[in-house]
N, CA, C and O atoms as CSV, one atom per row, in Angstrom:
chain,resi,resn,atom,element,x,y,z
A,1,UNK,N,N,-6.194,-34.732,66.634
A,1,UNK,CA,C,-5.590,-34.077,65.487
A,1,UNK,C,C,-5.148,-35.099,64.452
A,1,UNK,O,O,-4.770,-34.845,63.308
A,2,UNK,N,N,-5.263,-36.422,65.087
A,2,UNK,CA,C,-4.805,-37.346,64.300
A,2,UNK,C,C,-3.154,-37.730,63.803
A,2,UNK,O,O,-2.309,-37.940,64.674
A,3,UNK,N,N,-2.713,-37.814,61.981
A,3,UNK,CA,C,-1.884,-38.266,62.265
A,3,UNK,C,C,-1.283,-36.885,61.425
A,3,UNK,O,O,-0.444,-37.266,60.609
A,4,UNK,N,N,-1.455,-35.523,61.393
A,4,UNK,CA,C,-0.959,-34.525,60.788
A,4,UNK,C,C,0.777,-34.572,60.120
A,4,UNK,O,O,1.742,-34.891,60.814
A,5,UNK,N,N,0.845,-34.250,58.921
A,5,UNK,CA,C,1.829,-34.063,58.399
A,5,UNK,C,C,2.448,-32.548,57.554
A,5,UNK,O,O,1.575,-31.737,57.244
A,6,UNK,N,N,3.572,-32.277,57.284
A,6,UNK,CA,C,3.456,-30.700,57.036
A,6,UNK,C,C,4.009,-30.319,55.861
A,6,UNK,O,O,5.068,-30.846,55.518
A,7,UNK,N,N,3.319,-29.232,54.954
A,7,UNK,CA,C,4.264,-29.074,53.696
A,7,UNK,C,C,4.361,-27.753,53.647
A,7,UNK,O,O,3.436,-27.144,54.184
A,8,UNK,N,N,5.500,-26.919,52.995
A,8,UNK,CA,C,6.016,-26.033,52.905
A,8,UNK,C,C,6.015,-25.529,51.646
A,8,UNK,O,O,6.738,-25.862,50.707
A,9,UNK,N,N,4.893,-24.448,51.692
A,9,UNK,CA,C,4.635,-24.307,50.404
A,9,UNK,C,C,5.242,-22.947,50.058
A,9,UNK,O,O,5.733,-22.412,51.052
A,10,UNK,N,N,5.365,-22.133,48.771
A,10,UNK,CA,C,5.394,-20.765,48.393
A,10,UNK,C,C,3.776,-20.259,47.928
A,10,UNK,O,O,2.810,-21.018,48.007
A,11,UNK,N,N,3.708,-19.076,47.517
A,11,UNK,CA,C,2.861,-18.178,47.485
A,11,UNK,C,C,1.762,-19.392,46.161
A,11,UNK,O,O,0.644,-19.906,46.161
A,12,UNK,N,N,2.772,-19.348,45.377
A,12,UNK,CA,C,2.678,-19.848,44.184
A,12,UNK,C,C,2.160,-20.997,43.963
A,12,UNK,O,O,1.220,-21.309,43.232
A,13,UNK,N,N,3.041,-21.823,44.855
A,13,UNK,CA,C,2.411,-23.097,44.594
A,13,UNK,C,C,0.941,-23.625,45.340
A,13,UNK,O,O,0.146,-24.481,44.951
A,14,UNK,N,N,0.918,-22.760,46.568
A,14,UNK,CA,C,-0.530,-22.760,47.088
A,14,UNK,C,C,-1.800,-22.137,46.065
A,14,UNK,O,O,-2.937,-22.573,45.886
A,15,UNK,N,N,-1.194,-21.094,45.557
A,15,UNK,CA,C,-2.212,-20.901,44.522
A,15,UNK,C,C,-2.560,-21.656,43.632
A,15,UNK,O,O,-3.789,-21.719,43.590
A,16,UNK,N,N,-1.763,-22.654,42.424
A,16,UNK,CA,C,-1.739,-23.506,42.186
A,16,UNK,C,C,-2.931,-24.817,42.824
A,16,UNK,O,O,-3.823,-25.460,42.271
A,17,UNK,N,N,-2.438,-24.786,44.121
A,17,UNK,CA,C,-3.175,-25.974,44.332
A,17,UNK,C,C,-5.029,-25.283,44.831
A,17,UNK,O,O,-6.005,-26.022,44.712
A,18,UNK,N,N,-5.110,-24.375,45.157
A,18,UNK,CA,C,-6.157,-23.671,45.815
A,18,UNK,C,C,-6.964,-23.404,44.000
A,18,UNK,O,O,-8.153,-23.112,43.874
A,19,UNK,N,N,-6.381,-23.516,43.270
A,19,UNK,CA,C,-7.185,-23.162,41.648
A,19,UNK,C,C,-7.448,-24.721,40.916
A,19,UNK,O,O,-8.025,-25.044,39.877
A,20,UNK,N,N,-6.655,-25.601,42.104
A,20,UNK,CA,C,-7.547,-27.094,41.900
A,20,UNK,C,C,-5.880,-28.089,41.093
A,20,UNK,O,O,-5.871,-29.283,40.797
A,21,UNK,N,N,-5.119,-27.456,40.992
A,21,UNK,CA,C,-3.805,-27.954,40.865
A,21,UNK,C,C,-3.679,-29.122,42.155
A,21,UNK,O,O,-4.341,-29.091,43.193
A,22,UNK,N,N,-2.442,-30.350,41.707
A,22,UNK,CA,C,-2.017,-30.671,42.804
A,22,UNK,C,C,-1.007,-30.191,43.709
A,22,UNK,O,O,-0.222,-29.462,43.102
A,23,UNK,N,N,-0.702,-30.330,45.027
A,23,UNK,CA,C,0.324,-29.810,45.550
A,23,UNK,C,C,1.754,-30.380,45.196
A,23,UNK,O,O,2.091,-31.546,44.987
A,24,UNK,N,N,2.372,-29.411,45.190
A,24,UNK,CA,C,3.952,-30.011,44.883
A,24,UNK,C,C,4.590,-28.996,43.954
A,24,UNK,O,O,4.169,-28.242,43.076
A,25,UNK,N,N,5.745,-29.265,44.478
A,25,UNK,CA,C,6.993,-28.735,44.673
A,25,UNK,C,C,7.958,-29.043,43.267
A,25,UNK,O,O,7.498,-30.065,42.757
A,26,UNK,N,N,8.782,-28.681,42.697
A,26,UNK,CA,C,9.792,-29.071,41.824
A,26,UNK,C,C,10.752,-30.303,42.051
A,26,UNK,O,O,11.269,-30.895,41.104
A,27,UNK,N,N,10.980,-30.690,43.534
A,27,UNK,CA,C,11.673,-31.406,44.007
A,27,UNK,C,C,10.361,-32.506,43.820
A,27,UNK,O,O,10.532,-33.608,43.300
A,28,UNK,N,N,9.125,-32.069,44.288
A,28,UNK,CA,C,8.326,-33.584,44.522
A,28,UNK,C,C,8.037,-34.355,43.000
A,28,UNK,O,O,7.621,-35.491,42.772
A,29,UNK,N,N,8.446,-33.222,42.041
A,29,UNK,CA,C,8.171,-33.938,41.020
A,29,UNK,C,C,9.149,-34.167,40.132
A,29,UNK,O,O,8.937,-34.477,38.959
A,30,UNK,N,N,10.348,-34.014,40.683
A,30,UNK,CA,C,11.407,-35.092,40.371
A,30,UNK,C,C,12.034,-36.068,40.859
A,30,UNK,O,O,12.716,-37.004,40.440
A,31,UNK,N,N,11.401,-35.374,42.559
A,31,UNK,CA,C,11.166,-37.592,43.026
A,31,UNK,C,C,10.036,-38.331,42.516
A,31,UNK,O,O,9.915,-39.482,42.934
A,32,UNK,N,N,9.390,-37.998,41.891
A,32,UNK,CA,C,7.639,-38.951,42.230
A,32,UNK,C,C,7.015,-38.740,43.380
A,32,UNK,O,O,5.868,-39.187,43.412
A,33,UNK,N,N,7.434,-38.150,44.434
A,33,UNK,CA,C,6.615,-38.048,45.432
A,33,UNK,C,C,6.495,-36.808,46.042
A,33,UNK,O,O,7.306,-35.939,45.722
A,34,UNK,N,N,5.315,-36.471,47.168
A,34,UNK,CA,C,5.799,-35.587,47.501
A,34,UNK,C,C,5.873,-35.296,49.122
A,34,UNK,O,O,5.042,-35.592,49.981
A,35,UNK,N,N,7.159,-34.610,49.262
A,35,UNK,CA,C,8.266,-34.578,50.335
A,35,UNK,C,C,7.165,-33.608,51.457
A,35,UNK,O,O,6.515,-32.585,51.242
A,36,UNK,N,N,7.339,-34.564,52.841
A,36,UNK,CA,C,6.479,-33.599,53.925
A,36,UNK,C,C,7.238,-33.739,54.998
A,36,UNK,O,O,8.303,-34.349,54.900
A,37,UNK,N,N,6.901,-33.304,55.972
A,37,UNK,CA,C,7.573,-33.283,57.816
A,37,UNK,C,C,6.903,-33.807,58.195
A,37,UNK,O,O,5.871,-34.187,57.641
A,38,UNK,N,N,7.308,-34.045,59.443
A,38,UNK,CA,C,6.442,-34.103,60.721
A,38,UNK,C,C,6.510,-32.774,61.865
A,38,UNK,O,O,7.145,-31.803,61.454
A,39,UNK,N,N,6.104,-32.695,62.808
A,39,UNK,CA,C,6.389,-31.737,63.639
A,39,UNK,C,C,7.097,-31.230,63.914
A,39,UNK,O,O,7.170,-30.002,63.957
A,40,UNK,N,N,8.135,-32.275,64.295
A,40,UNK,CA,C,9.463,-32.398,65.095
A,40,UNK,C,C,10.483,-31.960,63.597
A,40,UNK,O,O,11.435,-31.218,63.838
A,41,UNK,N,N,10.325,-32.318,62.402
A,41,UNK,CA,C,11.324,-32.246,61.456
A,41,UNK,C,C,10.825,-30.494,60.888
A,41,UNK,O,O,11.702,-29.738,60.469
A,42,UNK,N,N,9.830,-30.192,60.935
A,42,UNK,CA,C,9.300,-28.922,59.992
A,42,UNK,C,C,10.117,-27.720,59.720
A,42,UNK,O,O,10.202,-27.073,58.676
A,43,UNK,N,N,10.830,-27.507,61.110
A,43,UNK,CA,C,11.609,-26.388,61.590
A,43,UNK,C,C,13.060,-26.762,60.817
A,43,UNK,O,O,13.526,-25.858,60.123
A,44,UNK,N,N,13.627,-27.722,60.870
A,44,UNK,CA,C,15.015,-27.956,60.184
A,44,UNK,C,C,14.754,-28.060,58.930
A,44,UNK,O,O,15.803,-27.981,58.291
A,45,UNK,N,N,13.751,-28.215,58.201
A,45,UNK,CA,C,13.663,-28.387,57.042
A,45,UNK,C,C,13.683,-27.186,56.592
A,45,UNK,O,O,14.427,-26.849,55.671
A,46,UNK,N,N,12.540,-26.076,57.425
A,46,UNK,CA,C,12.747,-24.834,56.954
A,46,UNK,C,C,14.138,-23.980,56.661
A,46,UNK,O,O,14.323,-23.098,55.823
A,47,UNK,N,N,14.995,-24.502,57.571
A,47,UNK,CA,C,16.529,-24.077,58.090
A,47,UNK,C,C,16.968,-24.099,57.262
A,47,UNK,O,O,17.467,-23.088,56.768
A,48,UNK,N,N,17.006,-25.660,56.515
A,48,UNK,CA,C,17.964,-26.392,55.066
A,48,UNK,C,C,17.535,-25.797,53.942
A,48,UNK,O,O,18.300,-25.202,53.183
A,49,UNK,N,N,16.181,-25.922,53.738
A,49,UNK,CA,C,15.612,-25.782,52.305
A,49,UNK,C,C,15.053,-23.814,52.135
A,49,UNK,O,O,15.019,-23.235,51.049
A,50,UNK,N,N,14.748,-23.263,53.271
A,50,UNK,CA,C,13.899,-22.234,52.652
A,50,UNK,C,C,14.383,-21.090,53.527
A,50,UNK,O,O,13.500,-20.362,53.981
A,51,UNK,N,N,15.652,-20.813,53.836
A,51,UNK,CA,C,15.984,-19.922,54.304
A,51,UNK,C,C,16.101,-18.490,53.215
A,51,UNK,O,O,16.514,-18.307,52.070
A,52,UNK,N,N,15.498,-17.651,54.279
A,52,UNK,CA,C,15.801,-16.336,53.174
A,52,UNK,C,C,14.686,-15.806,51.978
A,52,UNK,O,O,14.568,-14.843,51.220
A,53,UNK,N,N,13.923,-17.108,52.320
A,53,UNK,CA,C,12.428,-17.004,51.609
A,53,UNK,C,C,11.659,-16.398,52.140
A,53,UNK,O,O,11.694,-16.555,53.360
A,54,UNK,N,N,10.535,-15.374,51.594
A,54,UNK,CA,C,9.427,-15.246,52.325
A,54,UNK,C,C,8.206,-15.510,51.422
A,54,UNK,O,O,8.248,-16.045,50.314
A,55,UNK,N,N,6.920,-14.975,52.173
A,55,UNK,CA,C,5.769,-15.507,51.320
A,55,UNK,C,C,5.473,-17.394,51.445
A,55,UNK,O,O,4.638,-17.905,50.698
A,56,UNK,N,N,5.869,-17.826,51.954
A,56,UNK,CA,C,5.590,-19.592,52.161
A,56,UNK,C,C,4.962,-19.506,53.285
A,56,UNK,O,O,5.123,-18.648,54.153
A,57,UNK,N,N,3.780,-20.959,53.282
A,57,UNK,CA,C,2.720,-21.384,53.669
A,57,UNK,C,C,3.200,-22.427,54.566
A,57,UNK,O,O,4.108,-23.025,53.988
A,58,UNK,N,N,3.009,-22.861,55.615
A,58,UNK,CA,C,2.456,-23.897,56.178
A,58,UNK,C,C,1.472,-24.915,56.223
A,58,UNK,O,O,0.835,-25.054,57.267
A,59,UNK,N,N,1.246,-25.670,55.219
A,59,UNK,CA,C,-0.088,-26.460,55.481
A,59,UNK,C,C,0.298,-27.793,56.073
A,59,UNK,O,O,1.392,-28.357,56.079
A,60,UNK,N,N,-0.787,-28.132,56.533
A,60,UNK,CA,C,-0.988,-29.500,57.317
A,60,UNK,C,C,-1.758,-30.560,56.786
A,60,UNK,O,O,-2.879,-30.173,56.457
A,61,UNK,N,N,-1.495,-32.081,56.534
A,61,UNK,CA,C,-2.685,-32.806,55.608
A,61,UNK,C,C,-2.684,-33.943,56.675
A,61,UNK,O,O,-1.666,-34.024,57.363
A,62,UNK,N,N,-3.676,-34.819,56.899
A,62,UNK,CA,C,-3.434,-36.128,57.651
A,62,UNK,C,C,-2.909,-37.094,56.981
A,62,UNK,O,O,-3.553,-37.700,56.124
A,63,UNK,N,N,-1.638,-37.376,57.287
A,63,UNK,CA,C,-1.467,-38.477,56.694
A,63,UNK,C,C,-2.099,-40.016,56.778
A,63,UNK,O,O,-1.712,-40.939,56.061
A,64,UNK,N,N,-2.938,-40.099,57.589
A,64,UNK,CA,C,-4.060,-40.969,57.429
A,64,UNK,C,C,-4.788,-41.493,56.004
A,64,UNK,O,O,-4.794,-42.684,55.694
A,65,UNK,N,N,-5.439,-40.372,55.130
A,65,UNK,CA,C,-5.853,-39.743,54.767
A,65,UNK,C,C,-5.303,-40.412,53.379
A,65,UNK,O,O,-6.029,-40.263,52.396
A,66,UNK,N,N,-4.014,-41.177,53.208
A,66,UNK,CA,C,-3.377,-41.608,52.174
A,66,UNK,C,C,-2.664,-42.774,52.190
A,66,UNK,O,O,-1.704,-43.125,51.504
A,67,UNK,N,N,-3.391,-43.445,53.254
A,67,UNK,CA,C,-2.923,-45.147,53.267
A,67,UNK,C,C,-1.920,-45.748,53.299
A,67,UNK,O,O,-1.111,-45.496,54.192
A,68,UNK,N,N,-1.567,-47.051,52.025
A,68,UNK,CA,C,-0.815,-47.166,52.024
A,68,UNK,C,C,0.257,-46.210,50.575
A,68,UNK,O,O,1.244,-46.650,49.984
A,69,UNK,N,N,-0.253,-45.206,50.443
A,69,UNK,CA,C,0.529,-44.414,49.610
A,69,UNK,C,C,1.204,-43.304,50.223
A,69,UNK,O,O,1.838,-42.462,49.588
A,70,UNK,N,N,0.998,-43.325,51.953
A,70,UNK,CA,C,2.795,-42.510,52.807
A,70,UNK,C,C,3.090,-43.399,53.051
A,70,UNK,O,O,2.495,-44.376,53.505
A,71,UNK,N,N,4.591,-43.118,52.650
A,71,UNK,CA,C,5.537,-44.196,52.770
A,71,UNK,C,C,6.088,-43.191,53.941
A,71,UNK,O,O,5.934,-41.973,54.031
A,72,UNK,N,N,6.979,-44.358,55.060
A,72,UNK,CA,C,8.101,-43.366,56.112
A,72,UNK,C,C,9.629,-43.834,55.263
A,72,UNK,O,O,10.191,-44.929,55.292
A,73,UNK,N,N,10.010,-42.646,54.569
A,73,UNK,CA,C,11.445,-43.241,54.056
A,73,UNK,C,C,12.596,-42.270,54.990
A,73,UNK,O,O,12.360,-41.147,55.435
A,74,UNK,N,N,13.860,-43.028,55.135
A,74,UNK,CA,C,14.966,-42.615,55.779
A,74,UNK,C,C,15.413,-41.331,54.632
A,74,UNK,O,O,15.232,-41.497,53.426
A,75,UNK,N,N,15.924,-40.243,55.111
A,75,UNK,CA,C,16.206,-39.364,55.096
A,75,UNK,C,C,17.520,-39.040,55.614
A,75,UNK,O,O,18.487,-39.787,55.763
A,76,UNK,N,N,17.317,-36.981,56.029
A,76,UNK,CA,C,18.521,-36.605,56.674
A,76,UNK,C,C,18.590,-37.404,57.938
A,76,UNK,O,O,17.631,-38.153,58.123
A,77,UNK,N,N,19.427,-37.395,58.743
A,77,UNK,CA,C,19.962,-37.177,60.172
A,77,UNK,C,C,19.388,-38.969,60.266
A,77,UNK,O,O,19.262,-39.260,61.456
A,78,UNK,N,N,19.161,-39.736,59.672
A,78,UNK,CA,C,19.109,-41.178,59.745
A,78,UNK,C,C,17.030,-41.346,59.896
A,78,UNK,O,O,16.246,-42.293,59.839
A,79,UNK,N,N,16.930,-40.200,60.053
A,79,UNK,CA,C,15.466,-39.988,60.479
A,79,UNK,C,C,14.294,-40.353,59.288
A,79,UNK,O,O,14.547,-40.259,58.087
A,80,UNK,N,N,13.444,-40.631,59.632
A,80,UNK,CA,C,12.411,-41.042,59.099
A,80,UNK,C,C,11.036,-39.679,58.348
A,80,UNK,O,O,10.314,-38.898,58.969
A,81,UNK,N,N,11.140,-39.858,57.193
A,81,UNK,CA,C,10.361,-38.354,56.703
A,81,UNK,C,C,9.183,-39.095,56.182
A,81,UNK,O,O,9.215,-40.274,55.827
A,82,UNK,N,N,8.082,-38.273,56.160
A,82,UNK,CA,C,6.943,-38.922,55.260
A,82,UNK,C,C,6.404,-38.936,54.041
A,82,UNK,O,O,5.333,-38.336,54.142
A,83,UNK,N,N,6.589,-39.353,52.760
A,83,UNK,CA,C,6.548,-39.292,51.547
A,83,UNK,C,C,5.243,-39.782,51.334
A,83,UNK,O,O,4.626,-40.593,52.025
A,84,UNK,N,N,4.784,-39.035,50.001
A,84,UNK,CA,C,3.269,-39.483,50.053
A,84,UNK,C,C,3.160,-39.527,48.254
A,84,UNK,O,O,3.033,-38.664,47.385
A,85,UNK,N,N,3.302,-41.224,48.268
A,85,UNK,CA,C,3.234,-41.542,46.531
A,85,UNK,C,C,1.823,-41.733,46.061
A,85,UNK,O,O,1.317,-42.847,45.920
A,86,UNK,N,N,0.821,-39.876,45.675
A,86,UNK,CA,C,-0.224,-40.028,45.799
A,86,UNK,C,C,-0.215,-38.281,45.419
A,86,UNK,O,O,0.558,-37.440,45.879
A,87,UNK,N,N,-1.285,-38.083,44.481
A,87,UNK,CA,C,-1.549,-36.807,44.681
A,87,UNK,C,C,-2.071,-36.108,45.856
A,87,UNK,O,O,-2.789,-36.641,46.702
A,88,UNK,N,N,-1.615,-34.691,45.873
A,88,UNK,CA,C,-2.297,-34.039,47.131
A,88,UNK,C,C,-3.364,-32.883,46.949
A,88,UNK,O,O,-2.726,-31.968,46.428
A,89,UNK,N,N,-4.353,-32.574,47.080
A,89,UNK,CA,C,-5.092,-31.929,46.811
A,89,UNK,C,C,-5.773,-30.889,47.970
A,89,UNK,O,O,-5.815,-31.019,49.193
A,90,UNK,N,N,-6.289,-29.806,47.094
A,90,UNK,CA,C,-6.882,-28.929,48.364
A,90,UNK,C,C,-7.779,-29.693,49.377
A,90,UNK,O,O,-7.725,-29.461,50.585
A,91,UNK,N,N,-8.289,-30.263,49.035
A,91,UNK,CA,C,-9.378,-30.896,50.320
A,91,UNK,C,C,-8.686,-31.663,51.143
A,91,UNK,O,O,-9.316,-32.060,52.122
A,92,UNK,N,N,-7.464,-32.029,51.039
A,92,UNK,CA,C,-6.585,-32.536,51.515
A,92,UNK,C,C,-6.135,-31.716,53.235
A,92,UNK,O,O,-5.909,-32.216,54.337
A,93,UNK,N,N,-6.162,-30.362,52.768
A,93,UNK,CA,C,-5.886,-29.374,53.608
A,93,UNK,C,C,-6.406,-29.265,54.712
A,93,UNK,O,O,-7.544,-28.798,54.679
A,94,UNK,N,N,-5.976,-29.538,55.769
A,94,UNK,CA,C,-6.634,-29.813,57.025
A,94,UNK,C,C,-6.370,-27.785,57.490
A,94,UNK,O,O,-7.288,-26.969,57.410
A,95,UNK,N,N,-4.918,-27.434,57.938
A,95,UNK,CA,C,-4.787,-26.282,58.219
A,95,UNK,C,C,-3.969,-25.526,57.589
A,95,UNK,O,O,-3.225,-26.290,56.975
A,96,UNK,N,N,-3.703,-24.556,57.405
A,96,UNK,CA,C,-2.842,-22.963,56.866
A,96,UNK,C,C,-2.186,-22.169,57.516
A,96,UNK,O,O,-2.741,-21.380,58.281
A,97,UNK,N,N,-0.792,-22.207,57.342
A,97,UNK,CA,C,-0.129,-21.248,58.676
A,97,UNK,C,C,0.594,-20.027,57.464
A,97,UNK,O,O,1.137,-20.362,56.411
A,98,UNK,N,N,0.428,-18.635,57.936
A,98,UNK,CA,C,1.924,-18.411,57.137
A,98,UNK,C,C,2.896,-17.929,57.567
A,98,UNK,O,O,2.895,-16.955,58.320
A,99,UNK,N,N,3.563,-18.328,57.301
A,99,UNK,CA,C,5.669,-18.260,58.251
A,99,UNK,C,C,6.508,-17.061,56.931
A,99,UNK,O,O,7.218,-16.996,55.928
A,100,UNK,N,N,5.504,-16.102,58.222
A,100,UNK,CA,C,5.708,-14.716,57.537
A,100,UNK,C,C,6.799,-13.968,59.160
A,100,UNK,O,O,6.813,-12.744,59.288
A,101,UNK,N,N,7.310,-14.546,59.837
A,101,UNK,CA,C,8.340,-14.843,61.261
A,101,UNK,C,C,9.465,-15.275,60.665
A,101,UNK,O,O,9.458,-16.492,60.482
A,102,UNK,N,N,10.578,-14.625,60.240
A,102,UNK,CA,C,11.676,-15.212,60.221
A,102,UNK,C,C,13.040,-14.951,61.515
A,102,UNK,O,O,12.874,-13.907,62.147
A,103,UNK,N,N,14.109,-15.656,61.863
A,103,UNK,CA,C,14.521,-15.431,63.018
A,103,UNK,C,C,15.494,-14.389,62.142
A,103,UNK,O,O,15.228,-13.859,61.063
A,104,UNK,N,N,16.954,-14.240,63.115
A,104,UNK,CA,C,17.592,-13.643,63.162
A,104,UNK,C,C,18.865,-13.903,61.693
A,104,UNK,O,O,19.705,-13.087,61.314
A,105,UNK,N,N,18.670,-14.924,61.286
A,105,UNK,CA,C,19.509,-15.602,59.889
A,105,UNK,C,C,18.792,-15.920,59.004
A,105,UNK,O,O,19.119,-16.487,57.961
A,106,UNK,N,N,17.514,-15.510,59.411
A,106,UNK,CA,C,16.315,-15.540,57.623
A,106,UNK,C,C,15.685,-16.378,57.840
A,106,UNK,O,O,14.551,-16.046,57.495
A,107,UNK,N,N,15.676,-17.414,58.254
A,107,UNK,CA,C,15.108,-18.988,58.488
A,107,UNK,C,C,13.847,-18.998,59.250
A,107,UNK,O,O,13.791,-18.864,60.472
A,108,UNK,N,N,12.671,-19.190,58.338
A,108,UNK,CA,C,11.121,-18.862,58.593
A,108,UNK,C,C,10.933,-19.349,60.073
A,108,UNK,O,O,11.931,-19.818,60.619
A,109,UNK,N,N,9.867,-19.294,60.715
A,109,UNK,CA,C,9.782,-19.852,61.903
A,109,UNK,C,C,8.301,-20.356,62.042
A,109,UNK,O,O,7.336,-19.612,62.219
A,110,UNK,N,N,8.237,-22.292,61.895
A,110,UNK,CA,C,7.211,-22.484,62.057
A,110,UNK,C,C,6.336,-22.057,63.294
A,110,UNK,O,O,7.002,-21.669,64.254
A,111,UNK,N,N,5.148,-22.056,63.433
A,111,UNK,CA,C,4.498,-22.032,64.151
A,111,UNK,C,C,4.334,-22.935,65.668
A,111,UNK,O,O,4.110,-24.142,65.576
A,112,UNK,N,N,4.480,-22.171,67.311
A,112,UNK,CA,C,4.791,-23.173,67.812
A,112,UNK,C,C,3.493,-24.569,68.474
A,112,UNK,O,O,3.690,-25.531,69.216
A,113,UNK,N,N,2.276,-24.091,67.813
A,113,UNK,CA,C,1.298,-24.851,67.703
A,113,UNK,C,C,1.383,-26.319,66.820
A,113,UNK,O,O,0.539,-27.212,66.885
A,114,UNK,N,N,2.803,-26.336,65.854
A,114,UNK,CA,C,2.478,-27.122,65.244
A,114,UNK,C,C,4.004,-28.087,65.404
A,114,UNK,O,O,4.052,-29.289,65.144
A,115,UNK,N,N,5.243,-27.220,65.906
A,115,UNK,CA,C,5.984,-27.445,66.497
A,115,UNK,C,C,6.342,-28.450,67.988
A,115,UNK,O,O,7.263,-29.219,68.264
A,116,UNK,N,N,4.926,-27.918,68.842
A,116,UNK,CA,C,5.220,-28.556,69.932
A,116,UNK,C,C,3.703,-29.908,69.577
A,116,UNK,O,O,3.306,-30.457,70.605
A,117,UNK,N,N,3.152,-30.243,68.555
A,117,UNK,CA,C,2.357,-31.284,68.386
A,117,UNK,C,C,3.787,-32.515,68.301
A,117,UNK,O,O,4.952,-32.565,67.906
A,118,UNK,N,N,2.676,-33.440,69.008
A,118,UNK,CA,C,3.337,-34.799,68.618
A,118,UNK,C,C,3.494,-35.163,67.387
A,118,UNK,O,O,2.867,-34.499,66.563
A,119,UNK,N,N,4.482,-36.466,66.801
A,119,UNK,CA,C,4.734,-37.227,65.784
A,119,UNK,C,C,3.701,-38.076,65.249
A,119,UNK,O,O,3.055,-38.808,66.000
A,120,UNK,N,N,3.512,-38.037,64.105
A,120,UNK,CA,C,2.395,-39.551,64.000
A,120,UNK,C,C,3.195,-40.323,64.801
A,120,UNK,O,O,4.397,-40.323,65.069
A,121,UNK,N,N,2.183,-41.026,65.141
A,121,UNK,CA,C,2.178,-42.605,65.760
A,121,UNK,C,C,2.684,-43.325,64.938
A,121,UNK,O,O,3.618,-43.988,65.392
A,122,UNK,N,N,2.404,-43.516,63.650
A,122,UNK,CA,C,2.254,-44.280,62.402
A,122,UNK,C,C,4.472,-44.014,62.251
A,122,UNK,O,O,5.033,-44.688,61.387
A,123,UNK,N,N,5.101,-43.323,62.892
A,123,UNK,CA,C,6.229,-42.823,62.435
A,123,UNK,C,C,7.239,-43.602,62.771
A,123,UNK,O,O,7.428,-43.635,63.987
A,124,UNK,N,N,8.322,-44.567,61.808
A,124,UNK,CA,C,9.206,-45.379,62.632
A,124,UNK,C,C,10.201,-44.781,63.534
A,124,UNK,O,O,10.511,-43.594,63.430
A,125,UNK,N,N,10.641,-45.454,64.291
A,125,UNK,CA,C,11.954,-44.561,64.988
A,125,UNK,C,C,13.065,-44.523,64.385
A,125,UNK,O,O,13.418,-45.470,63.682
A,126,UNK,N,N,13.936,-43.258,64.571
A,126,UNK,CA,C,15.195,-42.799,64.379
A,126,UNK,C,C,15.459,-43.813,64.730
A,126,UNK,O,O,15.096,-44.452,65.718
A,127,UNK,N,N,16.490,-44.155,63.487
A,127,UNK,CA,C,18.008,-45.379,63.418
A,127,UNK,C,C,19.269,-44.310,63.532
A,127,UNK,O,O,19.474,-43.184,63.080
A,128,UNK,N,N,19.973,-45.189,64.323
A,128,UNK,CA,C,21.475,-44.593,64.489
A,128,UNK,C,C,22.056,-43.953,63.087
A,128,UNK,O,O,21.872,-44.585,62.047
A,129,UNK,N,N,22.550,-43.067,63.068
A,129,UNK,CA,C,23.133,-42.056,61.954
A,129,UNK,C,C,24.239,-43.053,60.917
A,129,UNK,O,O,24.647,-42.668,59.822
A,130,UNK,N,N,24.596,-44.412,61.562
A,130,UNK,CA,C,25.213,-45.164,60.814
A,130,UNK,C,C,24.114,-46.141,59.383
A,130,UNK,O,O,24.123,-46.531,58.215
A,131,UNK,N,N,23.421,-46.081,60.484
A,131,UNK,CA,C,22.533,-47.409,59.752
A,131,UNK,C,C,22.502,-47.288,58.289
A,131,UNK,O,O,22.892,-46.196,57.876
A,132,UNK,N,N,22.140,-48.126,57.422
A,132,UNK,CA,C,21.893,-47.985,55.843
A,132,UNK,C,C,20.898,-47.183,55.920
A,132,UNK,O,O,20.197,-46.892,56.889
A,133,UNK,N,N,20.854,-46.695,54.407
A,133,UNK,CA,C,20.011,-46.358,54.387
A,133,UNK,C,C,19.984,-45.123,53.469
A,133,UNK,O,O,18.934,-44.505,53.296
């Protein structure tokens, strides 16, 4: 499966990118980059950022796929997220989920196919919640 990474899209912005747009978000384009998961992070992100939403996508891209333009930058919880200073494009798109499952407090529910996949390899380890950063 390689080194899969995950973005959380709306209705909208997949359309967007599926009509040949790049992918991204409002947030990715007021960092410069744009903001993805990993496996292990997908589900809390959904928690933080997209509760109460429906209609959002799951896609998956390799981060392989973009060299040295994913960066692993520190984030929430001291953890390591994957940023990708690089456009993203449909062909990019490895898979499509839609997290049309929300639990019991609104909060979408990724898929557990993509949930119980491993981390890139490529992924540094969690630093203690003190560390800089």
């Amino acid at each position: 499966m390689g080194q899969m990474i995950y973005k959380i899209l709306t209705a909208e912005q997949l359309a967007r990118v599926e009509a040949g747009g790049p992918m991204q978000a409002p947030v990715d384009i007021a960092d410069g980059y744009v903001h993805f998961s990993t496996s292990k992070q997908v589900q809390e992100t959904l928690a933080k950022w997209f509760r109460g939403q429906t209609g959002l996508v799951l896609a998956s891209v390799n981060g392989a796929d973009f060299g040295p333009d994913l960066k692993w930058e520190k984030s929430r919880g001291a953890d390591f997220f994957p940023h990708v200073y690089a456009e993203v494009r449909h062909h990019h798109i490895a898979s499509l989920w839609p997290l049309d499952t929300l639990d019991a407090e609104g909060v979408p529910l990724a898929p557990d196919e993509v949930t119980r996949s491993p981390e890139p390899a490529a992924k540094p380890p969690r630093t203690s919640a003190g560390a800089h950063g």
